[in-house]
C-alpha positions in Angstrom: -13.4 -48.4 -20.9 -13.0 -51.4 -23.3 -11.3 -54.5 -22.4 -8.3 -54.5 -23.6 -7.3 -50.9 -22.2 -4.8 -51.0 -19.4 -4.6 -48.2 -17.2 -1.1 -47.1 -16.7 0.0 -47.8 -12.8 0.5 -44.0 -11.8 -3.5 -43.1 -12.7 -5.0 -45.9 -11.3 -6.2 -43.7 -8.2 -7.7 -41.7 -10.4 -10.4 -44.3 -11.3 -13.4 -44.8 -9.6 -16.4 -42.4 -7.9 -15.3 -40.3 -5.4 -17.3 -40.1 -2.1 -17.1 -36.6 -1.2 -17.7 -32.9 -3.0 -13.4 -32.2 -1.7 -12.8 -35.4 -3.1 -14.2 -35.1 -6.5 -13.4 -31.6 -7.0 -9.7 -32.6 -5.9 -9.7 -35.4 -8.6 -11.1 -33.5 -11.4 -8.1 -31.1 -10.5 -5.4 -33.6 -10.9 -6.8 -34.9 -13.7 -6.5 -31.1 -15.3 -3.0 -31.0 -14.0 -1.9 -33.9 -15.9 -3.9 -33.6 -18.9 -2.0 -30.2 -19.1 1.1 -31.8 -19.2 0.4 -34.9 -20.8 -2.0 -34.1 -23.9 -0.8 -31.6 -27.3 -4.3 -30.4 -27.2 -4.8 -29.3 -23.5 -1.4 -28.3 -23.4 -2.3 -25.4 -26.2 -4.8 -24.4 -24.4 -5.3 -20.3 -22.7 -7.6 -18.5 -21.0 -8.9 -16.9 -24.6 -8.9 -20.0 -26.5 -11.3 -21.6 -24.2 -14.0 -18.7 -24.1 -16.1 -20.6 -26.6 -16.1 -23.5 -24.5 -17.2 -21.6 -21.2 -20.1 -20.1 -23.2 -21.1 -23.7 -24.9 -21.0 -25.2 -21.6 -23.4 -22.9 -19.7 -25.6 -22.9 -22.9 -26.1 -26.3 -22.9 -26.8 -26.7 -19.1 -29.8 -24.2 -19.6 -31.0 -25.9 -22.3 -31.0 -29.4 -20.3 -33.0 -26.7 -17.2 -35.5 -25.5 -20.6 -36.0 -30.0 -21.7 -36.6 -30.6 -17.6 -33.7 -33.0 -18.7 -32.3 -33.7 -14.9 -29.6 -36.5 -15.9 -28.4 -34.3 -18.7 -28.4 -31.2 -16.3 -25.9 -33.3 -14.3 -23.6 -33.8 -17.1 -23.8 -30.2 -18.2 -22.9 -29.1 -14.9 -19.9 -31.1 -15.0 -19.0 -29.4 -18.1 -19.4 -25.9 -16.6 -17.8 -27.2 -13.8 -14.7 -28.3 -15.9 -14.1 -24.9 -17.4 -13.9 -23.4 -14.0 -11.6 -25.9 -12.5 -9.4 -25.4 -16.1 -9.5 -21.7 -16.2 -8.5 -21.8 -12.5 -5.2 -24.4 -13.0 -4.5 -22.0 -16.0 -4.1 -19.1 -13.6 -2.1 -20.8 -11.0 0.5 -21.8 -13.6 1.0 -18.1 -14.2 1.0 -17.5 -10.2 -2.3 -15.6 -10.8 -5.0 -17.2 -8.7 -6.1 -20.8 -7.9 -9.5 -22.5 -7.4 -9.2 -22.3 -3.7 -9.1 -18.3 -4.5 -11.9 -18.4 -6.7 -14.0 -20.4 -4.0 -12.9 -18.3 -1.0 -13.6 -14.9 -3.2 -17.2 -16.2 -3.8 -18.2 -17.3 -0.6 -16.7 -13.1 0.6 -18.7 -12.1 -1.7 -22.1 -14.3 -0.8 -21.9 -13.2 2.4 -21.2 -9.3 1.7 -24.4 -9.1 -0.3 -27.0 -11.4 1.7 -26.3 -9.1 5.0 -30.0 -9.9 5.7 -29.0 -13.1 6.4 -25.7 -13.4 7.8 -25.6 -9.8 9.9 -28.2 -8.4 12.0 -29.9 -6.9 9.5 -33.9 -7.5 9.0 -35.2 -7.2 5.4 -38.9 -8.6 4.8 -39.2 -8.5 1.2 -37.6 -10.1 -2.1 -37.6 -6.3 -3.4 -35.1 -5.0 -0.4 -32.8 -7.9 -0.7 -32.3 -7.5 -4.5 -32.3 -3.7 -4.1 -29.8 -4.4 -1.0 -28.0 -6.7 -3.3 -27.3 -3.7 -6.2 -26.6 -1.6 -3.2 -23.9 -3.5 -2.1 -22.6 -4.4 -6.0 -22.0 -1.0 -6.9 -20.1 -0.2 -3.7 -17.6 -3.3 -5.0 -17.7 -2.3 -8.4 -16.8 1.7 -7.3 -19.8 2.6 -10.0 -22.0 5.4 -8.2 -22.8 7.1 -11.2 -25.1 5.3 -13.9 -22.2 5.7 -17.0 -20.1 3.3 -14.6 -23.1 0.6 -14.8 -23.7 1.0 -18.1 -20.1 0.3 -19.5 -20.3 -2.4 -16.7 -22.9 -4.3 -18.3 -20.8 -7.2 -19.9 -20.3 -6.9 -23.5 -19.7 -11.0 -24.0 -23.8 -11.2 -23.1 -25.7 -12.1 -26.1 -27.4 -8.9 -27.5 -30.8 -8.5 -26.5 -29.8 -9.7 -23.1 -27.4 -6.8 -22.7 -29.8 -4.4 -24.4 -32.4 -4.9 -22.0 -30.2 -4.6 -18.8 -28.3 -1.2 -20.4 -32.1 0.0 -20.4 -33.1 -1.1 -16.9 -29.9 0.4 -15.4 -31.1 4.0 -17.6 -35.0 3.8 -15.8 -33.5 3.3 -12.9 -32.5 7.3 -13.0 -35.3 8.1 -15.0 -34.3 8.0 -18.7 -37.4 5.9 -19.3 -40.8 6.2 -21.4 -43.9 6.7 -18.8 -45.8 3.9 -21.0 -45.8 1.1 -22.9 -47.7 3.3 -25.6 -44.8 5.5 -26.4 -41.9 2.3 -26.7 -44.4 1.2 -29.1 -44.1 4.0 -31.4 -40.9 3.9 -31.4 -40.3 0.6 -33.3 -42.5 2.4 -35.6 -40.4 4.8 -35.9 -37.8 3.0 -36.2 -39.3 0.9 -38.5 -39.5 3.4 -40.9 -36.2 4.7 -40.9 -35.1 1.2 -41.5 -37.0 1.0 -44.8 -35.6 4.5 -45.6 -32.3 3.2 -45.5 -33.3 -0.1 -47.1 -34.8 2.5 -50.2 -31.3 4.3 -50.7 -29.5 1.1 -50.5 -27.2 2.7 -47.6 -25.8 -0.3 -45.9 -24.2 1.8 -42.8 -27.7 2.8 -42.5 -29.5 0.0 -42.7 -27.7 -1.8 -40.2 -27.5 1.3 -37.8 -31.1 1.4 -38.0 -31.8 -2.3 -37.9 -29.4 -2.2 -34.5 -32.3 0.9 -33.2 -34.8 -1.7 -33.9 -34.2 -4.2 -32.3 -32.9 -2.0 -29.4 -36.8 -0.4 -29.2 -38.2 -4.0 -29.7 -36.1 -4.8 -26.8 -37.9 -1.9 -24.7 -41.3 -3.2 -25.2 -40.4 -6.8 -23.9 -39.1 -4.6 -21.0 -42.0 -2.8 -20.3 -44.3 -5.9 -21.0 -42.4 -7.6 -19.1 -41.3 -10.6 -21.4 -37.7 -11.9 -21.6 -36.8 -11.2 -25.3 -34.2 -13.9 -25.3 -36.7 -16.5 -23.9 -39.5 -15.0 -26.6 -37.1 -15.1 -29.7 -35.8 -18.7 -28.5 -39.9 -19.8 -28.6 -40.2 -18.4 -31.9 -37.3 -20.1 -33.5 -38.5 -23.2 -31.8 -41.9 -22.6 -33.3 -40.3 -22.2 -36.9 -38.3 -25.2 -36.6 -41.3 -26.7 -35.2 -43.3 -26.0 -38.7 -40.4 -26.4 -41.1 -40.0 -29.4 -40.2 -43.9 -30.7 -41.0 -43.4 -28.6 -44.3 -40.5 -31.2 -44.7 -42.1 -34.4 -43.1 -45.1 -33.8 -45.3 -43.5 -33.3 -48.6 -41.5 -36.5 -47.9 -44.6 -38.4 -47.2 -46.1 -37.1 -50.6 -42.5 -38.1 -52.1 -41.9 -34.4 -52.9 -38.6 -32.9 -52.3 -38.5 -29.3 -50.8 -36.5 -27.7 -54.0 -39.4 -28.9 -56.2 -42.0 -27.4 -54.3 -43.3 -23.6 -54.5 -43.4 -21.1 -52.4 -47.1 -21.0 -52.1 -47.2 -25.0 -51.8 -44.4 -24.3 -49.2 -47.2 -22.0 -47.3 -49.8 -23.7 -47.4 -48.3 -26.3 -45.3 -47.1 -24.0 -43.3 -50.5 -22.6 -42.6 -51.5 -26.2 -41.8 -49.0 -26.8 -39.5 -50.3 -23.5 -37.3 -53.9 -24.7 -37.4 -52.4 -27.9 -35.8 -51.0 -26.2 -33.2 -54.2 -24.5 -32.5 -56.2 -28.1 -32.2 -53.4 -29.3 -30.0 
């Protein structure tokens, strides 16, 4: 705060570290309440206009978990933190729930599905608990049949996420390849129906088909076991990672990257792999 701020007499007890988790959750509370009353742009705020926000927030707080960034996972955290506490004061306005609801229903719900641990119940292995664990979530969610836990699979997940966890619920029936082989031809497949479409100039098509590509390119990072998110996020950090010698190279030869070819563009690009490799 600079110097010549005064803090207004009513919110002076809102300054300063709390020394408890009930303490600082309690001020971060009041702080919404007032802010909802007090400020034009919190004041505007619902439970749809913030979705953005919820999203940003736990995006950012994996990507300070990805940089090993602990003081920035702290912040994050606190931002994550905030939408909860918001959305929750939101709700209580409209006599819907509160925070102490959301906390309470959490905790039921932690000890519902670690029975293992907080019944007399004696499971040995990480598979049982996580198969316990599905056990017990579809008896919540009322979804025996696999249709049920397909539509349940959240449609505000980013899309190869939710494509790969639509799959996994399928092989859990059986509506699975027997190997690796046979997801493989399918992209080729797949493949080729996308340059059909591509040759006709049918937009519907092409994006149909691109969507069935992806979706078998998806299977194989299932079956190989490889997180497509996390393997399309390494690539893009890889590209960004050569771009930007293409760029810091033609700016140390005082080139500019609109004058520069294709194939000059390239060849840098090629230089910047063999780097890596030497690394």
């Amino acid at each position: 705060m600079e110097q010549n701020q005064v803090i207004l007499e009513e919110y002076k007890h809102l300054y300063g570290t709390a020394a408890t988790a009930e303490d600082s959750i309690a001020r971060l509370m009041e702080i919404i309440k007032i802010l909802r009353k007090e400020c034009p742009w919190d004041r505007e705020q619902t439970h749809e206009s913030l979705r953005t926000c919820m999203i940003e927030e736990a995006y950012e707080a994996v990507e300070a978990i990805n940089n090993g960034d602990v003081d920035n996972l702290e912040e994050e955290l606190g931002d994550v933190l905030l939408q909860v506490v918001f959305h929750s004061s939101l709700a209580e306005e409209n006599s819907h729930f509160d925070l102490t609801g959301v906390i309470n229903r959490e905790c039921e719900k932690m000890l519902r599905r670690h029975p293992h641990v907080f019944l007399k119940e004696s499971i040995k292995s990480i598979d049982k608990v996580l198969e316990k664990w599905e056990n017990v979530k579809r008896n919540e969610k009322g979804s025996t049949d696999c249709k049920s836990r397909l539509q349940n699979v959240p449609r505000a997940l980013p899309a190869l996420m939710r494509s790969y966890k639509v799959q996994a619920k399928a092989a859990e029936v059986g509506f699975d390849w027997d190997e690796v082989e046979s997801a493989f031809h399918k992209v080729k497949e797949e493949t080729e129906e996308l340059m059909e479409g591509y040759i006709r100039n049918d937009k519907d098509s092409m994006t149909e088909e691109l969507g069935d590509l992806l979706f078998s390119v998806v299977n194989v990072a299932r079956f190989l076991k490889v997180d497509p998110e996390d393997a399309l996020n390494r690539t893009s950090n890889k590209f960004i990672k050569r771009f930007s010698f293409i760029e810091d190279t033609a700016k140390a030869r005082n080139v500019s990257l609109e004058d520069m070819s294709l194939a000059e563009m390239d060849k840098l690009w090629d230089m910047a792999k063999m780097l890596e490799k030497k690394a």
